[in-house]
KOLGU-4560 file (N, C-alpha, C; in nm, 3 decimals, padded with zeros to 5 digits):
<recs>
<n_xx: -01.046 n_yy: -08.135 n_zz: -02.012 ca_xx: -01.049 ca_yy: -08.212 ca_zz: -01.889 c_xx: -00.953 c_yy: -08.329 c_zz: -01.904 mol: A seq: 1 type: UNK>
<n_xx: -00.856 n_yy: -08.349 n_zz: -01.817 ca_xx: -00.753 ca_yy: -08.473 ca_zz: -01.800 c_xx: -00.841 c_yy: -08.590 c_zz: -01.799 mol: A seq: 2 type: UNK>
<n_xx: -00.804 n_yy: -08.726 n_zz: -01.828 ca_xx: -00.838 ca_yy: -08.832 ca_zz: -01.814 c_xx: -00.800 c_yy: -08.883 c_zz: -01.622 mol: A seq: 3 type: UNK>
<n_xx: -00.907 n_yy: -08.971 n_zz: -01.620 ca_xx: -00.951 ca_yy: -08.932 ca_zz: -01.446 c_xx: -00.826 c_yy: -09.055 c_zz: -01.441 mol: A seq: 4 type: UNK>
<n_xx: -00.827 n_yy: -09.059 n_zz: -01.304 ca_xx: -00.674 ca_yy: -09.129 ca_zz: -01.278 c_xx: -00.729 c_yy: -09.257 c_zz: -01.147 mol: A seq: 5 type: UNK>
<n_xx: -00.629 n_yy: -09.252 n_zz: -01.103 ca_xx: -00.693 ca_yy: -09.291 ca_zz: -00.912 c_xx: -00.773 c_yy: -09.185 c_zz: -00.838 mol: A seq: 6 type: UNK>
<n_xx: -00.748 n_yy: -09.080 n_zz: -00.834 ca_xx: -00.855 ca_yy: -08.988 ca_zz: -00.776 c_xx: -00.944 c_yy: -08.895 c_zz: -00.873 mol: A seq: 7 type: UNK>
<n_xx: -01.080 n_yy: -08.879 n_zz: -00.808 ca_xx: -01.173 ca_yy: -08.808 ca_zz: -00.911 c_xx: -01.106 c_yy: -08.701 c_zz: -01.004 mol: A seq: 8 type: UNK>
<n_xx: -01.211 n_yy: -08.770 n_zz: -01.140 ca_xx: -01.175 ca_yy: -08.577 ca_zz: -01.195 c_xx: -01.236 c_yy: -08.470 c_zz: -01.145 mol: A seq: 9 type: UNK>
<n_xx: -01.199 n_yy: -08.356 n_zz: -01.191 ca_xx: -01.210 ca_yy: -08.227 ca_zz: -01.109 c_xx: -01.272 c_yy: -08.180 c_zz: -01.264 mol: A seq: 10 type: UNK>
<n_xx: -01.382 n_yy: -08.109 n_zz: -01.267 ca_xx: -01.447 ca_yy: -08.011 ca_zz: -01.338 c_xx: -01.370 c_yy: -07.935 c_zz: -01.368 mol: A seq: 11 type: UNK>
<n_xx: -01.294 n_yy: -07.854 n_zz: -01.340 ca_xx: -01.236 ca_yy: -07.733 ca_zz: -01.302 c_xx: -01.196 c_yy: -07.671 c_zz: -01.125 mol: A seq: 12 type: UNK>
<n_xx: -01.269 n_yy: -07.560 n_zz: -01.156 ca_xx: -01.291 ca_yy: -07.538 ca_zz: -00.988 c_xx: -01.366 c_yy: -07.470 c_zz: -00.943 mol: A seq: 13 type: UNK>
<n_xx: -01.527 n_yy: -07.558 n_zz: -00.986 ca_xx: -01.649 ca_yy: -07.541 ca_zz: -00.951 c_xx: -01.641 c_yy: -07.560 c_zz: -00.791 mol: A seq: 14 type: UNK>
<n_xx: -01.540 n_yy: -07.606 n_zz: -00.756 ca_xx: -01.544 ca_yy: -07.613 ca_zz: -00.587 c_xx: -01.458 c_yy: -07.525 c_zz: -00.517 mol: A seq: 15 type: UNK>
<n_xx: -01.430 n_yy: -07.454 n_zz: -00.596 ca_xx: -01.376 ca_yy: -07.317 ca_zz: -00.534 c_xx: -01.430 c_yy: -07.199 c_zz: -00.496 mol: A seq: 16 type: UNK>
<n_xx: -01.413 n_yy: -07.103 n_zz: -00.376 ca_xx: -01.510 ca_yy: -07.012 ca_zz: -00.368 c_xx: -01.544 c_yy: -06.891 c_zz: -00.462 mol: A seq: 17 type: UNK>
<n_xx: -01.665 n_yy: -06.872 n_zz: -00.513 ca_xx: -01.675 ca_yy: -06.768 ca_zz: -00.604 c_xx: -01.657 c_yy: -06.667 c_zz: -00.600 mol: A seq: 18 type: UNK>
<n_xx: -01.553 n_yy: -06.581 n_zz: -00.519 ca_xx: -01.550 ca_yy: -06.440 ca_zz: -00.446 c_xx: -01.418 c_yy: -06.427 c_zz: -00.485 mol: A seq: 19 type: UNK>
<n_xx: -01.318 n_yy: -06.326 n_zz: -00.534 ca_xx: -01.181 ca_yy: -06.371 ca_zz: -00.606 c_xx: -01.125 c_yy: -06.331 c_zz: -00.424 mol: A seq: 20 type: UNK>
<n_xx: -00.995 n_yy: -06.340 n_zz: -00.482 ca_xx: -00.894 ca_yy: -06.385 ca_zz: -00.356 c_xx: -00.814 c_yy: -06.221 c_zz: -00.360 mol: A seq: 21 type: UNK>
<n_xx: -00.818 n_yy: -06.185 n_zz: -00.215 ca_xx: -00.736 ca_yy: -06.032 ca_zz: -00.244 c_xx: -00.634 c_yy: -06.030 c_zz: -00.129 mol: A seq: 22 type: UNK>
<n_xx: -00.572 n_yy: -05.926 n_zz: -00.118 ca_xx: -00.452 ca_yy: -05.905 ca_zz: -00.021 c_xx: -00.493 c_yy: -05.862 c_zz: 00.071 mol: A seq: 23 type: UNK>
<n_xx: -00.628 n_yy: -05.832 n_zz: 00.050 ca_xx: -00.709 ca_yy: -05.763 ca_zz: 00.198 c_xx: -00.791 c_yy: -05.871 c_zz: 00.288 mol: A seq: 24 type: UNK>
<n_xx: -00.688 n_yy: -05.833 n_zz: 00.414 ca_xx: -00.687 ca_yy: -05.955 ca_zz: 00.540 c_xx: -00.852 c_yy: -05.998 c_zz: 00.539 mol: A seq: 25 type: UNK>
<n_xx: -00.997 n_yy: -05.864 n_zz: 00.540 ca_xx: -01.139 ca_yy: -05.855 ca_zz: 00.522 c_xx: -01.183 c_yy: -05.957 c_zz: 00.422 mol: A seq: 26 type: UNK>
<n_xx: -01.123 n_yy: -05.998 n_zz: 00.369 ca_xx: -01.170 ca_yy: -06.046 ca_zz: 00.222 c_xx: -01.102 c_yy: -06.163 c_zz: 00.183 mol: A seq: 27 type: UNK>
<n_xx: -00.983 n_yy: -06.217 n_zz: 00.289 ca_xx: -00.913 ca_yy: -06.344 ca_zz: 00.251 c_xx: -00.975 c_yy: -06.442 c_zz: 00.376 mol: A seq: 28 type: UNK>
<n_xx: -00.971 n_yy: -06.577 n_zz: 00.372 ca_xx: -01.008 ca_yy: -06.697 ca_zz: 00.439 c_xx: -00.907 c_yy: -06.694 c_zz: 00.549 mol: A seq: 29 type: UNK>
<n_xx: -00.833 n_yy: -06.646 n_zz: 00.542 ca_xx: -00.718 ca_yy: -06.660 ca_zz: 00.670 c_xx: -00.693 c_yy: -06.544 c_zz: 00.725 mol: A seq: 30 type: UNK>
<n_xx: -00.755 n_yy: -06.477 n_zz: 00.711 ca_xx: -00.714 ca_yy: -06.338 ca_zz: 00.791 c_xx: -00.724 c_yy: -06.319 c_zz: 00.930 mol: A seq: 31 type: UNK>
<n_xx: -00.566 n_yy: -06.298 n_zz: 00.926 ca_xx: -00.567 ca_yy: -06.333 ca_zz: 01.107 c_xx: -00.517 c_yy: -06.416 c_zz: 01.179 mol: A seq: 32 type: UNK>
<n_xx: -00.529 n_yy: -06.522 n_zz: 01.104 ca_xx: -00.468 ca_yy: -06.684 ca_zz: 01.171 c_xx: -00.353 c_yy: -06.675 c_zz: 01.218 mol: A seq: 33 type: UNK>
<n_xx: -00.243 n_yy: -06.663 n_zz: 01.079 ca_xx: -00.124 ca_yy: -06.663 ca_zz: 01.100 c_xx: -00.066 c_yy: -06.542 c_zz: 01.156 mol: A seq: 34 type: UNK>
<n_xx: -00.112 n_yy: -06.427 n_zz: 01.161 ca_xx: -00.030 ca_yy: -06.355 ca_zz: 01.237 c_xx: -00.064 c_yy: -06.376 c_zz: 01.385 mol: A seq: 35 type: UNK>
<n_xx: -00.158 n_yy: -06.378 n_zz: 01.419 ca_xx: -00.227 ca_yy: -06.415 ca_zz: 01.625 c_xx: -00.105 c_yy: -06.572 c_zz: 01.604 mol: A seq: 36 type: UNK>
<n_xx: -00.102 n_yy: -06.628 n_zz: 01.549 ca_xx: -00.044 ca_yy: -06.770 ca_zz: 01.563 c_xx: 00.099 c_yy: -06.754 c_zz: 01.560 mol: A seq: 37 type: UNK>
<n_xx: 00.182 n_yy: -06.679 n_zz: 01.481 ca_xx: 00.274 ca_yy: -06.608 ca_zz: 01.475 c_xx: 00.290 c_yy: -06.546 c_zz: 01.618 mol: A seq: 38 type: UNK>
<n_xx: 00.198 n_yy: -06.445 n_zz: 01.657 ca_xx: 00.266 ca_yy: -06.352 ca_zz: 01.766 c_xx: 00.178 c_yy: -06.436 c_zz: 01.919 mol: A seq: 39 type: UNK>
<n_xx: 00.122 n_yy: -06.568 n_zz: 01.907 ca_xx: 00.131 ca_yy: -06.606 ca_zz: 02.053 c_xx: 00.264 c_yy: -06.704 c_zz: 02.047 mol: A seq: 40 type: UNK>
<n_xx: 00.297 n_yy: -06.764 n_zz: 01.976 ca_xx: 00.422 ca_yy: -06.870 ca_zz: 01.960 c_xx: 00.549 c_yy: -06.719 c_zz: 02.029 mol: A seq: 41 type: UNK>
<n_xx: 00.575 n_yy: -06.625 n_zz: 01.953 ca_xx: 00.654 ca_yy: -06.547 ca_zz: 01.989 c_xx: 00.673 c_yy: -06.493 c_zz: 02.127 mol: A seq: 42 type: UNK>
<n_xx: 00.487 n_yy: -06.490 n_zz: 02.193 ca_xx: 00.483 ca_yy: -06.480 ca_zz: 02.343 c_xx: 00.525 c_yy: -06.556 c_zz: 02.450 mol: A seq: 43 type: UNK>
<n_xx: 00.471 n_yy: -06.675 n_zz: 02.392 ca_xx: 00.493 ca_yy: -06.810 ca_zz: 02.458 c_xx: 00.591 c_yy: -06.811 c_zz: 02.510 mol: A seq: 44 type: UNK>
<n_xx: 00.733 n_yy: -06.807 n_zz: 02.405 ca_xx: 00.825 ca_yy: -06.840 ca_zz: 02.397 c_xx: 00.924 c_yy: -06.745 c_zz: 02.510 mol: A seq: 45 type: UNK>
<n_xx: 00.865 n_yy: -06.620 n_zz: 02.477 ca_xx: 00.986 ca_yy: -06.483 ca_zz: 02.546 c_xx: 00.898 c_yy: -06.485 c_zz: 02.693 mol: A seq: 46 type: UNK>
<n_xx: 00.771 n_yy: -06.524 n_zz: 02.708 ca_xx: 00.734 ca_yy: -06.508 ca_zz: 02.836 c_xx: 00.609 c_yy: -06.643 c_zz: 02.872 mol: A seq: 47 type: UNK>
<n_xx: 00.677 n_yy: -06.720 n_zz: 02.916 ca_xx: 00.588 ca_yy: -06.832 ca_zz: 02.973 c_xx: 00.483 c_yy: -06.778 c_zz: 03.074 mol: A seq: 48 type: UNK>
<n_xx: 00.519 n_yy: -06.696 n_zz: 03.140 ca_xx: 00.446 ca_yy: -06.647 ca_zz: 03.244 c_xx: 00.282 c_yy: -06.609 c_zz: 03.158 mol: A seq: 49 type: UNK>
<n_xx: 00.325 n_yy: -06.540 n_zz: 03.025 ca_xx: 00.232 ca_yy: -06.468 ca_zz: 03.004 c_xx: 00.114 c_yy: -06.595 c_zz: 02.907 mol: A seq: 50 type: UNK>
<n_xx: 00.183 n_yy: -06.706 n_zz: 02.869 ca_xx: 00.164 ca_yy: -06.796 ca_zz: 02.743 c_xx: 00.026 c_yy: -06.855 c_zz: 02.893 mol: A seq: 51 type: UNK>
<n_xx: 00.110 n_yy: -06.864 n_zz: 03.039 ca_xx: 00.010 ca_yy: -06.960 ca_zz: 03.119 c_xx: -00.133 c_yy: -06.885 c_zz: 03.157 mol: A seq: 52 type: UNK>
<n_xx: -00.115 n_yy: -06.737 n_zz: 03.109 ca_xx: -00.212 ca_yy: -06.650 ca_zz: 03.158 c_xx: -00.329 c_yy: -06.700 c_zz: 03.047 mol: A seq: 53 type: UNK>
<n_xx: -00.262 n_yy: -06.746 n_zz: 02.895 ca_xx: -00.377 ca_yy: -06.710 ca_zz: 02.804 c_xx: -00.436 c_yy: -06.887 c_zz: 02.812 mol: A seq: 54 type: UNK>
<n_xx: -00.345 n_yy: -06.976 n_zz: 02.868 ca_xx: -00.412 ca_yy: -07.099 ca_zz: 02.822 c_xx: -00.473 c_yy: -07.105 c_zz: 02.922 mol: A seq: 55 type: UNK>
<n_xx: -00.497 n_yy: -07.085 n_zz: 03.019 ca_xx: -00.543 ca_yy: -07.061 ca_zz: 03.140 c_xx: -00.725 c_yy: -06.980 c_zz: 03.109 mol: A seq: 56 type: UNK>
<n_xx: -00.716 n_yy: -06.885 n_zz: 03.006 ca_xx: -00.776 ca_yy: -06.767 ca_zz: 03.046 c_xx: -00.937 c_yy: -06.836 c_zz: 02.974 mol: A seq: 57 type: UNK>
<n_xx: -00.946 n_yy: -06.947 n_zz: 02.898 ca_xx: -01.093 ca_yy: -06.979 ca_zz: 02.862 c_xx: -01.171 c_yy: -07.053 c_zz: 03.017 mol: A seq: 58 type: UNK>
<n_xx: -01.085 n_yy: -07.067 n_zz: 03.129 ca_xx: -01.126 ca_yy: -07.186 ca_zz: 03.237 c_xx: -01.130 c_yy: -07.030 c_zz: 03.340 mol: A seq: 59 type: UNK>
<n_xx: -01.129 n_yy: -06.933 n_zz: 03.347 ca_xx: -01.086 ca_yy: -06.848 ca_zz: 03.433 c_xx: -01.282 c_yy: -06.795 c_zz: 03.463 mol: A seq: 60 type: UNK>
<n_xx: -01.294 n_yy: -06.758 n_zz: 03.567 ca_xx: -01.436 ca_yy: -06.706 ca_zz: 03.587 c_xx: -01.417 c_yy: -06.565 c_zz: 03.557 mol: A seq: 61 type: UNK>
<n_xx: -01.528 n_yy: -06.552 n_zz: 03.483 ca_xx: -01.541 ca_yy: -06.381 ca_zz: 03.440 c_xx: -01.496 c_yy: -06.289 c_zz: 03.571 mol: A seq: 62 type: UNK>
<n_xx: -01.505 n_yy: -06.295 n_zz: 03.676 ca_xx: -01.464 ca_yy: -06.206 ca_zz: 03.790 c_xx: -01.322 c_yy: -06.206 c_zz: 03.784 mol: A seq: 63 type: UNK>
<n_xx: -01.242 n_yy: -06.318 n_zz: 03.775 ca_xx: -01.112 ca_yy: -06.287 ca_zz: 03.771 c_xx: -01.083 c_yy: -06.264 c_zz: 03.617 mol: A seq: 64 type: UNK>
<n_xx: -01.125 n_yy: -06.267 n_zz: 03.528 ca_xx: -01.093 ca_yy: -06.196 ca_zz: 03.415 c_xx: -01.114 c_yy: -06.085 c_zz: 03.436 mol: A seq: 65 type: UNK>
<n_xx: -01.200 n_yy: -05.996 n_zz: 03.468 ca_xx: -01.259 ca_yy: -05.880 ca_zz: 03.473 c_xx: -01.116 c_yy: -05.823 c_zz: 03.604 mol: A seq: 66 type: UNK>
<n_xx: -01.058 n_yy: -05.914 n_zz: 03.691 ca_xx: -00.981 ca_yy: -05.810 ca_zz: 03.770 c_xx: -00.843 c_yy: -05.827 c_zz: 03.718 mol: A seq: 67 type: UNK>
<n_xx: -00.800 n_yy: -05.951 n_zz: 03.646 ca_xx: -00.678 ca_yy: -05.915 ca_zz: 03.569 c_xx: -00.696 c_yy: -05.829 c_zz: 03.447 mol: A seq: 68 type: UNK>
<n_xx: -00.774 n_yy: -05.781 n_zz: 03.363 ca_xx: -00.808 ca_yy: -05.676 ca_zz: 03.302 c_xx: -00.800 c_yy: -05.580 c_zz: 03.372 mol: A seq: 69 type: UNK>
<n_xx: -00.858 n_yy: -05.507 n_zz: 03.493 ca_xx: -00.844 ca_yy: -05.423 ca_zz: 03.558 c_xx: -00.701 c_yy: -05.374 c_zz: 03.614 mol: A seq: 70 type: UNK>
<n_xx: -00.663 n_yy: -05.503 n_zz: 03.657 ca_xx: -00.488 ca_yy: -05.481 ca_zz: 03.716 c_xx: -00.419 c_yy: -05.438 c_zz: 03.573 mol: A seq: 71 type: UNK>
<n_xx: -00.457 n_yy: -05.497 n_zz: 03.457 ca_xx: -00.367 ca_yy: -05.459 ca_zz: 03.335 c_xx: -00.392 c_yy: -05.294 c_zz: 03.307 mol: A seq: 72 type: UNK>
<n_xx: -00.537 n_yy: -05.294 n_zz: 03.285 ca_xx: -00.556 ca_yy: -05.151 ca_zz: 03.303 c_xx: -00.553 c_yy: -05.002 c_zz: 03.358 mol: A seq: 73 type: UNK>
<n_xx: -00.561 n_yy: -05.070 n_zz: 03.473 ca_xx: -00.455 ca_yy: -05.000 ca_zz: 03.635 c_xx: -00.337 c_yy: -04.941 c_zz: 03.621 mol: A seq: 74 type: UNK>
<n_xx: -00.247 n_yy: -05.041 n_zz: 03.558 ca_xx: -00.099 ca_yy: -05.019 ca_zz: 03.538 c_xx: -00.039 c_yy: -04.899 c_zz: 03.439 mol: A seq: 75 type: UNK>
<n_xx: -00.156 n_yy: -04.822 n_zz: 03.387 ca_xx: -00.112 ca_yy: -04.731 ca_zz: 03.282 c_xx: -00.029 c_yy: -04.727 c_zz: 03.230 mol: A seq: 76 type: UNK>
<n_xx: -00.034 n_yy: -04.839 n_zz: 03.107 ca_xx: 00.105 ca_yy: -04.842 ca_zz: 03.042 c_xx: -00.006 c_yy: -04.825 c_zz: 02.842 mol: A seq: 77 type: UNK>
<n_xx: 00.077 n_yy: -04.777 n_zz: 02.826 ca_xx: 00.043 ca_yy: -04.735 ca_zz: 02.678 c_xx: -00.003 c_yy: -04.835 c_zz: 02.571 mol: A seq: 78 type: UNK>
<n_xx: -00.103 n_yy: -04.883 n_zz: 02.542 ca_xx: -00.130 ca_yy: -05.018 ca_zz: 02.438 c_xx: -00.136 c_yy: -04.973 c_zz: 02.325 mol: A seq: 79 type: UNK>
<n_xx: -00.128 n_yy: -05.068 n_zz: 02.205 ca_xx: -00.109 ca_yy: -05.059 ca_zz: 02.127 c_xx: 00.030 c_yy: -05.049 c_zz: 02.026 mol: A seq: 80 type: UNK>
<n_xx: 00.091 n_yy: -05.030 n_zz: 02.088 ca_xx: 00.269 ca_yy: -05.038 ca_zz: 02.059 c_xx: 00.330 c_yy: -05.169 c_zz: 01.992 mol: A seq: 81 type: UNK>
</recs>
């Protein structure tokens, strides 16, 4: 153990989580973040139209969610791509 300084000593890293750390998105603390954060910045950017739909979409009443879902769904266009 280092000699303590201006900030506490540290045990080790008894304050770390006890579960090891893997490459699998299920099993890491961030899984997810950065890529949704990644690909709305990318939306935002190429389509404002679509960036005002989502900041918009927590204030929106379930009825008009439910019919812009419908209009999206309507449109038969292939998801997942």
């Amino acid at each position: 153990m280092r000699p303590a300084g201006l900030e506490p000593a540290t045990p080790g890293l008894g304050n770390r989580c006890p579960e090891s750390v893997t490459g699998q998105p299920a099993t890491t603390y961030d899984a997810g973040e950065k890529p949704l954060t990644d690909l709305l910045t990318y939306f935002s950017q190429k389509h404002p139209d679509l960036a005002s739909v989502v900041e918009a979409w927590p204030g929106l009443a379930d009825a008009v969610r439910a019919r812009i879902v419908g209009i999206v769904e309507g449109a038969g266009l292939e998801t997942g791509n």
